[in-house]
Backbone as ProteinMPNN parsed JSONL, in Angstrom:
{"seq_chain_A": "XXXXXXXXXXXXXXXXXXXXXXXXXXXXXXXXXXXXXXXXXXXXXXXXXXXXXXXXXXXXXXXXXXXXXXXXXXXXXXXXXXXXXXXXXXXXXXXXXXXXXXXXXXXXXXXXXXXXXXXXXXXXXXXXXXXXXXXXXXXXXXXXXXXXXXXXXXXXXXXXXXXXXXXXXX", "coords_chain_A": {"N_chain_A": [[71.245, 147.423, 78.499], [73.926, 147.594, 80.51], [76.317, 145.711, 82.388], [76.953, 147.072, 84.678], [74.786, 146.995, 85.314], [72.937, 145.631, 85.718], [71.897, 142.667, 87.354], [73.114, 139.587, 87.732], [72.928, 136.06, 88.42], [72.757, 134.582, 91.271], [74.362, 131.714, 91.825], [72.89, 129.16, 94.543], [74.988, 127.449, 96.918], [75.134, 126.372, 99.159], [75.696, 123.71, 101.794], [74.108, 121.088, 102.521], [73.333, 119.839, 105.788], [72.291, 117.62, 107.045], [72.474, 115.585, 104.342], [72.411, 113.269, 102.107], [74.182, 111.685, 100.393], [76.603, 109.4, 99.08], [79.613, 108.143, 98.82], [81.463, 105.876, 96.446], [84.644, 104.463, 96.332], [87.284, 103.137, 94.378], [90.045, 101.566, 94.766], [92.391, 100.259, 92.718], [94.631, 100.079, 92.171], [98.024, 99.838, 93.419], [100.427, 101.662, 93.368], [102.255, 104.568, 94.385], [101.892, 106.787, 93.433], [99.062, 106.411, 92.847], [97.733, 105.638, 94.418], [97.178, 108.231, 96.091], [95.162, 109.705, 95.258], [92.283, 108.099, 95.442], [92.787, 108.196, 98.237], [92.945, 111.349, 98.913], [90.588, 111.998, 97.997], [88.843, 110.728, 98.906], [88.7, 111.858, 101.662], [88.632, 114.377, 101.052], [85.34, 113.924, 100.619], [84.24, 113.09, 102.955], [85.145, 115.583, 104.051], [83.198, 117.245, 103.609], [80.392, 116.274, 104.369], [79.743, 113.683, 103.204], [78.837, 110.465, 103.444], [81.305, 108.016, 102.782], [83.171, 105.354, 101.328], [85.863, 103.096, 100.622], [86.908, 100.655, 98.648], [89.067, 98.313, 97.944], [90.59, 96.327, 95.944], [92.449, 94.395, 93.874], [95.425, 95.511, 92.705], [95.561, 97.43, 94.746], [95.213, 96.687, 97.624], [97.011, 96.479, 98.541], [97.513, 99.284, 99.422], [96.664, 98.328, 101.731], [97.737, 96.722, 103.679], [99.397, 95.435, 105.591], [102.279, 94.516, 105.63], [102.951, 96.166, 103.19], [101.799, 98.569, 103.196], [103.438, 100.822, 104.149], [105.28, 101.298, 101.809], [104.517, 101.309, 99.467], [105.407, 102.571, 95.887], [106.689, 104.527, 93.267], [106.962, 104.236, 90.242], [108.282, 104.778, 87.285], [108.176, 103.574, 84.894], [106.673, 103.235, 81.598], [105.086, 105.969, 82.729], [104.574, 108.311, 81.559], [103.711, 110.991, 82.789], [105.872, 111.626, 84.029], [108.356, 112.795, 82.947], [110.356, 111.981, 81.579], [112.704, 110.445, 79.521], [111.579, 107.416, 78.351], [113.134, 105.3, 77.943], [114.903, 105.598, 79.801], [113.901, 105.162, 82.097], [113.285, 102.279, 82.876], [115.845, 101.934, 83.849], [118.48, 100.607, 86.752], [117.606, 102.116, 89.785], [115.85, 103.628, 89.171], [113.081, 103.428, 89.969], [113.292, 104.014, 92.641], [114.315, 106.482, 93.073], [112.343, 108.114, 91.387], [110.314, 107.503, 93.836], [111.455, 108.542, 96.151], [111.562, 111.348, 95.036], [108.701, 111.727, 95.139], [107.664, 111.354, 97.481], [109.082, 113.121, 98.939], [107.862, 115.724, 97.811], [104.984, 115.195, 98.495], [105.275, 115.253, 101.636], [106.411, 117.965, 101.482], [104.644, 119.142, 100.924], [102.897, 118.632, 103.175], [100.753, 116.422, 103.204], [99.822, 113.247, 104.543], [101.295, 110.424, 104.883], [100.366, 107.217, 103.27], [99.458, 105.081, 105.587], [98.976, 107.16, 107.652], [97.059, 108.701, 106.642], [95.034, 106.874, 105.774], [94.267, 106.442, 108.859], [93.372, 108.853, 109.704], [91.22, 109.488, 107.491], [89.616, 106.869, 108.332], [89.049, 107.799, 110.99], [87.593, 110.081, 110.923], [84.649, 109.054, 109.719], [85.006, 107.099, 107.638], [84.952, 104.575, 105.618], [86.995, 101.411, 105.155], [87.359, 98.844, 103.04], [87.99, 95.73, 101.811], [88.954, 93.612, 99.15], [87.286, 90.301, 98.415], [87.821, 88.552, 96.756], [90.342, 89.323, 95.84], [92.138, 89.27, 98.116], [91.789, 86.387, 98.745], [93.363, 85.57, 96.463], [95.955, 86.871, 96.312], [96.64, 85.413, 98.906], [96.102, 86.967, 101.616], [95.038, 87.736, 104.273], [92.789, 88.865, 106.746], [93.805, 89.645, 109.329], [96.036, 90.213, 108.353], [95.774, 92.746, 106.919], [95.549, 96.453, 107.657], [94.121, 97.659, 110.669], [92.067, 99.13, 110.665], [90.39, 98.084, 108.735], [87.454, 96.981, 108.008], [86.383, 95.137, 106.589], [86.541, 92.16, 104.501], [85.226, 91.776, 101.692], [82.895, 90.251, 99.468], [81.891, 90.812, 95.948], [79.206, 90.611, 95.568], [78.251, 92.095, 98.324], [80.135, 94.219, 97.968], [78.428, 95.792, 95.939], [75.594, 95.943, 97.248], [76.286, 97.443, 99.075], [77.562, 100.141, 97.456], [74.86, 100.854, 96.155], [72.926, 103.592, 95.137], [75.392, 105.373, 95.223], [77.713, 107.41, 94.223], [79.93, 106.215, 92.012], [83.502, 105.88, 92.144], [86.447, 105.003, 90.125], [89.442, 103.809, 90.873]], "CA_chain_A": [[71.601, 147.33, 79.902], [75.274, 147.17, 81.172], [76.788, 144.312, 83.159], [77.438, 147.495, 85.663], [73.643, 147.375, 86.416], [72.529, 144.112, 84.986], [72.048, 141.722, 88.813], [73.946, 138.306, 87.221], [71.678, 135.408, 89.27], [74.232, 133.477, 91.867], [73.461, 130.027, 92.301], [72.84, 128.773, 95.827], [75.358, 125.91, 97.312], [74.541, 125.719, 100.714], [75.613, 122.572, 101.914], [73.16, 120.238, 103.148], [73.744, 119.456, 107.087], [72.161, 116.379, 106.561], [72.914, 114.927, 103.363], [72.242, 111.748, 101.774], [74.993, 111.725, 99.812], [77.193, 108.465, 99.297], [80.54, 107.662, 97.486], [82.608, 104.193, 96.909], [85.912, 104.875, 95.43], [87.399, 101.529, 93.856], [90.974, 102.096, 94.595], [92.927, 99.351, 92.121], [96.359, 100.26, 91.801], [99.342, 100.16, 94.607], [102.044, 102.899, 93.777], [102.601, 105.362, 95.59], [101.02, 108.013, 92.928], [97.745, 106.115, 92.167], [96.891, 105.591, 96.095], [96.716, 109.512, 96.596], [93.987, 110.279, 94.234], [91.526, 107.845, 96.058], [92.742, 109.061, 99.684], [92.545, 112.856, 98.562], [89.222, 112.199, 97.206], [87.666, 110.533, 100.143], [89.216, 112.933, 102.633], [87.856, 115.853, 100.918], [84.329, 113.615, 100.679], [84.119, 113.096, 104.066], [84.69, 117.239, 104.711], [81.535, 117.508, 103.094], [79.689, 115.567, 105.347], [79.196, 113.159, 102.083], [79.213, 108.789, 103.564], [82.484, 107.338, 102.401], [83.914, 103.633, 101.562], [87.03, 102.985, 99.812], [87.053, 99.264, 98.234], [90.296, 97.969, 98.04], [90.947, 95.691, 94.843], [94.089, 94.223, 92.723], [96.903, 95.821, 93.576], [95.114, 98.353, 95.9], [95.411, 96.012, 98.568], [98.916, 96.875, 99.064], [97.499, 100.397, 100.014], [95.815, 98.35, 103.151], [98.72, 95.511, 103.534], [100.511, 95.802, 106.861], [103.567, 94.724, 105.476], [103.609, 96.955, 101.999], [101.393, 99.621, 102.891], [104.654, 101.789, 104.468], [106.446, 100.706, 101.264], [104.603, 101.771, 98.219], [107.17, 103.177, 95.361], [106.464, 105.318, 92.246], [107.823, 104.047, 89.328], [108.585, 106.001, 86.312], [108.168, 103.038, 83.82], [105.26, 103.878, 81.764], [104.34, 106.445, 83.51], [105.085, 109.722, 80.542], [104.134, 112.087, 83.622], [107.602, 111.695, 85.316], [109.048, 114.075, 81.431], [111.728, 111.722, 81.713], [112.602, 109.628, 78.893], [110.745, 106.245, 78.431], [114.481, 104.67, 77.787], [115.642, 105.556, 80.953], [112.785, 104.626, 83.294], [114.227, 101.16, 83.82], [117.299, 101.739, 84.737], [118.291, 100.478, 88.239], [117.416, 103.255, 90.775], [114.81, 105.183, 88.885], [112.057, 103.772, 90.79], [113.979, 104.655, 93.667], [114.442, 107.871, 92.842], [111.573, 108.585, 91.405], [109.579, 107.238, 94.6], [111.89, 109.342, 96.896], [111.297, 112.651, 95.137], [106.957, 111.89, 95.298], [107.68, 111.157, 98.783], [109.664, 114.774, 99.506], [107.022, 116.555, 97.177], [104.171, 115.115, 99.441], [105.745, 115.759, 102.65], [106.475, 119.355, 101.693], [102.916, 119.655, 100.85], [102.474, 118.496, 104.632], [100.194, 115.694, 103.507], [100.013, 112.69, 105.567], [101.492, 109.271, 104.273], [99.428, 106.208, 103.372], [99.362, 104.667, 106.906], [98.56, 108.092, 108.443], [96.021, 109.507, 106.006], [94.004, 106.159, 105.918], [93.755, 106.339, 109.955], [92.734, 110.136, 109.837], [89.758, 108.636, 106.631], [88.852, 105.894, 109.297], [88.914, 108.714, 112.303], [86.385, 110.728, 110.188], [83.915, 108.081, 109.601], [84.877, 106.605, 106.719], [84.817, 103.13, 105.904], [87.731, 100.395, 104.669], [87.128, 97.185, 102.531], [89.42, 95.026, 100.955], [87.978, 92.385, 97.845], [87.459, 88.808, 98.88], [88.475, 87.608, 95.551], [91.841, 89.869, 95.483], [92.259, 88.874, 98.942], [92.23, 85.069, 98.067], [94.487, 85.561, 95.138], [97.199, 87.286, 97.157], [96.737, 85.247, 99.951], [95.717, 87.895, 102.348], [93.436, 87.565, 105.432], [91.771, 90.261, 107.409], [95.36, 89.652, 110.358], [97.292, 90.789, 107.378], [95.492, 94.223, 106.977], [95.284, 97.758, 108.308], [93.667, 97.965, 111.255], [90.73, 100.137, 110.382], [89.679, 98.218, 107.494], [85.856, 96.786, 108.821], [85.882, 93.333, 106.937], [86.883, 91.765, 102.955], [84.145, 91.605, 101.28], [83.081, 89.89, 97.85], [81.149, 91.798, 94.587], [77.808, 91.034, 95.689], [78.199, 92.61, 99.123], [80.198, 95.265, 97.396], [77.264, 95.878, 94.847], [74.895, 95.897, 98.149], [77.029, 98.402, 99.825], [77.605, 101.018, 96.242], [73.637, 101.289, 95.862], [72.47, 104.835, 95.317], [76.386, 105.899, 95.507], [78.608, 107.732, 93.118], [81.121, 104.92, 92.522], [84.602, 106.122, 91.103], [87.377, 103.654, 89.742], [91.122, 104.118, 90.132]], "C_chain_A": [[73.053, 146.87, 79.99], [75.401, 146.537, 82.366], [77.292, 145.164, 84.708], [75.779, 147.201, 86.541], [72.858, 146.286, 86.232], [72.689, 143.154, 86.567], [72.436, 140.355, 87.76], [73.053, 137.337, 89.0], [73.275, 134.607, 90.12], [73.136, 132.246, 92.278], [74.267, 129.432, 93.847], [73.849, 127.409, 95.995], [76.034, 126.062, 98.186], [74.742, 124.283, 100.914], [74.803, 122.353, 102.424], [73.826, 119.772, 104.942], [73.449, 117.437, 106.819], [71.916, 115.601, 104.763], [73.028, 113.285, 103.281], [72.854, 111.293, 100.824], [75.806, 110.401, 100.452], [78.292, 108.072, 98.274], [81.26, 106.919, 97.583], [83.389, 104.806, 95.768], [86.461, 103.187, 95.332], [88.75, 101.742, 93.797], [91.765, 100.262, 94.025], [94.071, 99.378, 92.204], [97.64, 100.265, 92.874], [100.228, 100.851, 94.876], [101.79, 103.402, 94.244], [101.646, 107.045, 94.811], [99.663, 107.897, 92.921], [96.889, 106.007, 94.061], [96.647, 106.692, 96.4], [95.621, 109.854, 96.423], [93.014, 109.307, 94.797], [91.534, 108.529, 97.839], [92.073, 110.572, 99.462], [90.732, 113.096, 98.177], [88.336, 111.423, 98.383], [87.726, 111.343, 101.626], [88.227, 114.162, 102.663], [85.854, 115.434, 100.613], [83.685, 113.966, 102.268], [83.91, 114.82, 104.849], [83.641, 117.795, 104.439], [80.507, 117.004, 103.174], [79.138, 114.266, 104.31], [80.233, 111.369, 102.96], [80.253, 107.904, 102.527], [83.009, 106.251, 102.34], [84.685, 103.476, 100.393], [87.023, 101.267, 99.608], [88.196, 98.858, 97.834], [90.459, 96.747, 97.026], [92.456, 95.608, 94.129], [94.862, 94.312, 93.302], [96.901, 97.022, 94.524], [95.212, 97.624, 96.936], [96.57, 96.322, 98.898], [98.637, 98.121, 100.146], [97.156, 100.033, 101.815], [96.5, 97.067, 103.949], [99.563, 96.109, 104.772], [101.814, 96.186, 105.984], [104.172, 95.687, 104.003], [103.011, 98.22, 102.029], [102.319, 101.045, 102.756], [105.446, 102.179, 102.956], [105.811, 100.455, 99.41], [105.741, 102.765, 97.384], [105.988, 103.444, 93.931], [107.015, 104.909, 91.243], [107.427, 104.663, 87.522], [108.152, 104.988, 84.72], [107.051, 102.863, 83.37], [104.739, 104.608, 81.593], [104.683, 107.795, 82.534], [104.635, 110.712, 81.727], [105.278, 112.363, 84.033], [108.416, 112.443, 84.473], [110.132, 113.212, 81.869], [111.781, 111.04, 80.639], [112.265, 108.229, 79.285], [112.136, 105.065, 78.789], [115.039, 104.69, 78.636], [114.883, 105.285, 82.321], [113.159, 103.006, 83.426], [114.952, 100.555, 84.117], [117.689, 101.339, 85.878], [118.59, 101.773, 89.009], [116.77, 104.179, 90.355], [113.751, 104.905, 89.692], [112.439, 104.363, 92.41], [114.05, 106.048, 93.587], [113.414, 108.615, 92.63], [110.073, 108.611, 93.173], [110.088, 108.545, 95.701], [111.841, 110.813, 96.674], [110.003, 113.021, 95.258], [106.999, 111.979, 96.358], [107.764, 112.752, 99.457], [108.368, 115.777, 98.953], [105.408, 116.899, 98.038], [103.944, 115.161, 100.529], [105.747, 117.289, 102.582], [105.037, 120.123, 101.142], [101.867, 119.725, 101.947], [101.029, 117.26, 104.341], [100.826, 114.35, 103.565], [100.572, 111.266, 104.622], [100.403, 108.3, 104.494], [98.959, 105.597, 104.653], [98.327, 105.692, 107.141], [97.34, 108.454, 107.703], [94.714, 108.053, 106.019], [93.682, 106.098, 107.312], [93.207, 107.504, 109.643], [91.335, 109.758, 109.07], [89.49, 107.811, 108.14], [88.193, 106.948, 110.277], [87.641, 109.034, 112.16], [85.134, 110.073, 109.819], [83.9, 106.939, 108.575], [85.234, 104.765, 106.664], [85.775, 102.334, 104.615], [87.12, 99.01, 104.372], [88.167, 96.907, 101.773], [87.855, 93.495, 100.142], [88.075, 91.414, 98.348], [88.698, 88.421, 97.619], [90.099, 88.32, 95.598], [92.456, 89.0, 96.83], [93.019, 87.657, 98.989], [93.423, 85.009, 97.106], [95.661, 85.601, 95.304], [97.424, 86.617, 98.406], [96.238, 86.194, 101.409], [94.342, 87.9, 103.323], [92.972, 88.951, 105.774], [93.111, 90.483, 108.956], [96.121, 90.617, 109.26], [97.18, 92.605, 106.68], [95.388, 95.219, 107.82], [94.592, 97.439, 109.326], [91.948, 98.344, 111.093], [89.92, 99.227, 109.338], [88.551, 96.969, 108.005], [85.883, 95.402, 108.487], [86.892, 93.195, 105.141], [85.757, 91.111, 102.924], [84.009, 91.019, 99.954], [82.077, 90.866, 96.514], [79.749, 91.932, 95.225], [77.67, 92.518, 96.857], [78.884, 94.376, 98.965], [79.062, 96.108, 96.307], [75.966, 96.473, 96.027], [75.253, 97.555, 98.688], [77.017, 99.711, 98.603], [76.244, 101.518, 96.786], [73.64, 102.754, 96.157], [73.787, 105.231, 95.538], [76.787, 106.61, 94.495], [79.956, 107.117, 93.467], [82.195, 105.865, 91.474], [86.111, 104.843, 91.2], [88.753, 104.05, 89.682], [91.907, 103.576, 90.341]], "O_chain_A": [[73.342, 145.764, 79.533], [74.661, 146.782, 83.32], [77.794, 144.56, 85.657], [75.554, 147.181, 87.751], [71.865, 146.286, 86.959], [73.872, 142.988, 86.864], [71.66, 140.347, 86.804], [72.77, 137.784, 90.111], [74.369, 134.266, 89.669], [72.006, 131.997, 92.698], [75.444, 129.305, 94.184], [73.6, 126.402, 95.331], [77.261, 125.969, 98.234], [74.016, 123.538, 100.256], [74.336, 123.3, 103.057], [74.984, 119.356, 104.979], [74.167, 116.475, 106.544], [70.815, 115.17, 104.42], [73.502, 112.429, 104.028], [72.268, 110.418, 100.186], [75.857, 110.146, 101.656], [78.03, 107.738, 97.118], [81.94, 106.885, 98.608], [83.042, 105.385, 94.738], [86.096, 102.266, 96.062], [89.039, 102.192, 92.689], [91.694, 99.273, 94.754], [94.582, 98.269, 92.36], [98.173, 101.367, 92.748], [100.839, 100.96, 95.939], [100.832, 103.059, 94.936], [101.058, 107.963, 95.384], [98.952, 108.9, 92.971], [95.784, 106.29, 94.523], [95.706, 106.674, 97.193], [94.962, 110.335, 97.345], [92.091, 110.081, 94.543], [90.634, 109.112, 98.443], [90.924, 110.875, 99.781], [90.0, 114.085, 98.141], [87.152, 111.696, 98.579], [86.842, 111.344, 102.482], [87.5, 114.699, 103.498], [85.076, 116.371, 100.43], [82.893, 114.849, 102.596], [83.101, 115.22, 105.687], [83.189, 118.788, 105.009], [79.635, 117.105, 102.312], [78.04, 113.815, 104.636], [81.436, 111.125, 103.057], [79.829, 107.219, 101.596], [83.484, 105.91, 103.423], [84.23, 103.694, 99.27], [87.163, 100.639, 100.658], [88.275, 99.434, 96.749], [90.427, 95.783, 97.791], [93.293, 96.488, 93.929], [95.232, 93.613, 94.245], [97.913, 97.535, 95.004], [95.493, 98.55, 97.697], [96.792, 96.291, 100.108], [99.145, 98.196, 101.265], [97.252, 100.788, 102.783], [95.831, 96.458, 104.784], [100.249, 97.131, 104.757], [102.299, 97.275, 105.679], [105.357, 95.894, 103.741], [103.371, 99.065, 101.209], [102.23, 101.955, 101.932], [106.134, 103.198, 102.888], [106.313, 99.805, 98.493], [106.617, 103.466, 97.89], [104.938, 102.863, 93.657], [108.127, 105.435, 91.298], [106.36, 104.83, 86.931], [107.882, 105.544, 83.655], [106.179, 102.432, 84.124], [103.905, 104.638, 80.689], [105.363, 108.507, 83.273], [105.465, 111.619, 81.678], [105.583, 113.496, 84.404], [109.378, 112.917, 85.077], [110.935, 113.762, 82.622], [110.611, 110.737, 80.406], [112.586, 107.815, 80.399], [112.113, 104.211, 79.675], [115.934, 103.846, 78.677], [115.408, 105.237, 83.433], [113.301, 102.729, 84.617], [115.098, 99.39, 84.488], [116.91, 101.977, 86.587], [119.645, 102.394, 88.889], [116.824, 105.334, 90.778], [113.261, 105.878, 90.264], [111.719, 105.09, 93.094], [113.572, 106.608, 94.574], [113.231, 109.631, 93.3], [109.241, 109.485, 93.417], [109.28, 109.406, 96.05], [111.992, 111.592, 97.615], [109.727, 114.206, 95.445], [106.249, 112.891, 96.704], [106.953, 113.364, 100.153], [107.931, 116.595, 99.762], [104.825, 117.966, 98.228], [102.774, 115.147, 100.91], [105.181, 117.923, 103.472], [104.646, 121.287, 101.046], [100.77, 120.279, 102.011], [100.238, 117.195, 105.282], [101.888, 114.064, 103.011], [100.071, 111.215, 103.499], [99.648, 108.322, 105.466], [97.732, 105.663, 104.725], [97.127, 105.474, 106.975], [96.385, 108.49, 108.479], [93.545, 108.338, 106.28], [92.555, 105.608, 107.379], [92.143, 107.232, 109.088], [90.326, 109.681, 109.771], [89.092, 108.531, 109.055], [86.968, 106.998, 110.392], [86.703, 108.613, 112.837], [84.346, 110.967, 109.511], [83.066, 106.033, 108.564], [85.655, 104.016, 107.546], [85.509, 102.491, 103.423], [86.556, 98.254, 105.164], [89.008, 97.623, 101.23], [86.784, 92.943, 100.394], [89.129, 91.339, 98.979], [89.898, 88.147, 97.635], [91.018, 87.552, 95.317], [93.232, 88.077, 96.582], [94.233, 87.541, 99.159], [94.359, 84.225, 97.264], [96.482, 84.83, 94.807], [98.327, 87.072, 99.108], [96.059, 85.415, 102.345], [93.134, 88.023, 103.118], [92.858, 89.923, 105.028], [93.153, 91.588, 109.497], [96.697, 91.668, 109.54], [98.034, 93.353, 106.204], [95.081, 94.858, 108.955], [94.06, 96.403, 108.929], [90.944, 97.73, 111.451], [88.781, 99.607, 109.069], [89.097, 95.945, 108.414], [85.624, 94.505, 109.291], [87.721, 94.023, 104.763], [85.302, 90.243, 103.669], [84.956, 91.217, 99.192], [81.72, 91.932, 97.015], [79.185, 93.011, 95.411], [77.212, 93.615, 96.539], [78.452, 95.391, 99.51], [79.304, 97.3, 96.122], [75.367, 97.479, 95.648], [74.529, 98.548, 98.635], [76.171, 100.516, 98.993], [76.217, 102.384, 97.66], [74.189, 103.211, 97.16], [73.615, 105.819, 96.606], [76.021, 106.427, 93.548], [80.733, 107.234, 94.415], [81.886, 106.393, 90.405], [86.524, 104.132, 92.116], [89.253, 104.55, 88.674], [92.991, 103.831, 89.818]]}, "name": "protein", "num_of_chains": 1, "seq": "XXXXXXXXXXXXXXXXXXXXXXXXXXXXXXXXXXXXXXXXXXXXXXXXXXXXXXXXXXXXXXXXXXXXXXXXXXXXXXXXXXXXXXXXXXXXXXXXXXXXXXXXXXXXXXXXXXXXXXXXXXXXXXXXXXXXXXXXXXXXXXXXXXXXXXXXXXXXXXXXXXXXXXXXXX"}
């Protein structure tokens, strides 16, 4: 039998309308590269009607920080994606530079900056936490954050909240 007359089986994926689908993203990190990859990923959760909460830890708190959220920066030191030499990543004005060409790259991609893209996540239903314990550490109240973000919470209540989720860490 040839593959001209051979039926090949397609597999069904039909989204679910209602879906019981749930995912906590553990966003750790503050630059300006590492905050996309949790936004992007709860954005495109959320379009798939799939219950969303972003946990805010370490130096992810910045992402939800009045005064630093505007004011994440990319820095090259490190970082062997940037093909630049290692020797010249901390020079004065590479993170500068490098921050200002992620910036143009993600603009001309037309997506939304940190501020903007975590209101649009909130809009959509999704749900902001920030860590007690990071919180404490940094000083940082619940005045000193985003808007949108619901409360700061500690492990247990984070642990409470996960259950039955697909948790991812970045």
């Amino acid at each position: 039998m040839t593959t001209d007359t051979m039926e090949m089986p397609v597999p069904a994926f039909a989204a679910d309308e209602d879906t019981d689908r749930k995912i906590c993203l553990i966003c750790s990190k503050g630059t300006l590269d590492m905050a996309y990859p949790g936004l992007v990923l709860a954005n495109g959760a959320l379009q798939e009607g799939i219950e969303t909460h972003i946990f805010f830890t370490f130096w992810g708190l910045d992402m939800i920080t009045k005064k630093r959220m505007s004011h994440l920066k990319a820095t090259p030191v490190g970082n062997t994606a940037m093909h630049m030499p290692q020797a010249a990543a901390p020079l004065p004005g590479m993170t500068a530079m490098a921050t200002r060409m992620l910036k143009k790259e993600i603009d001309e991609l037309g997506i939304p900056e940190v501020p903007e893209f975590l209101q649009q996540i909130a809009d959509a239903g999704g749900h902001l936490w920030a860590c007690k314990m990071s919180a404490d550490m940094m000083d940082v109240s619940q005045d000193d954050l985003f808007e949108e973000v619901e409360d700061i919470i500690d492990v247990s209540e984070f642990m409470d909240l996960s259950a039955d989720a697909q948790v991812i860490f970045i």
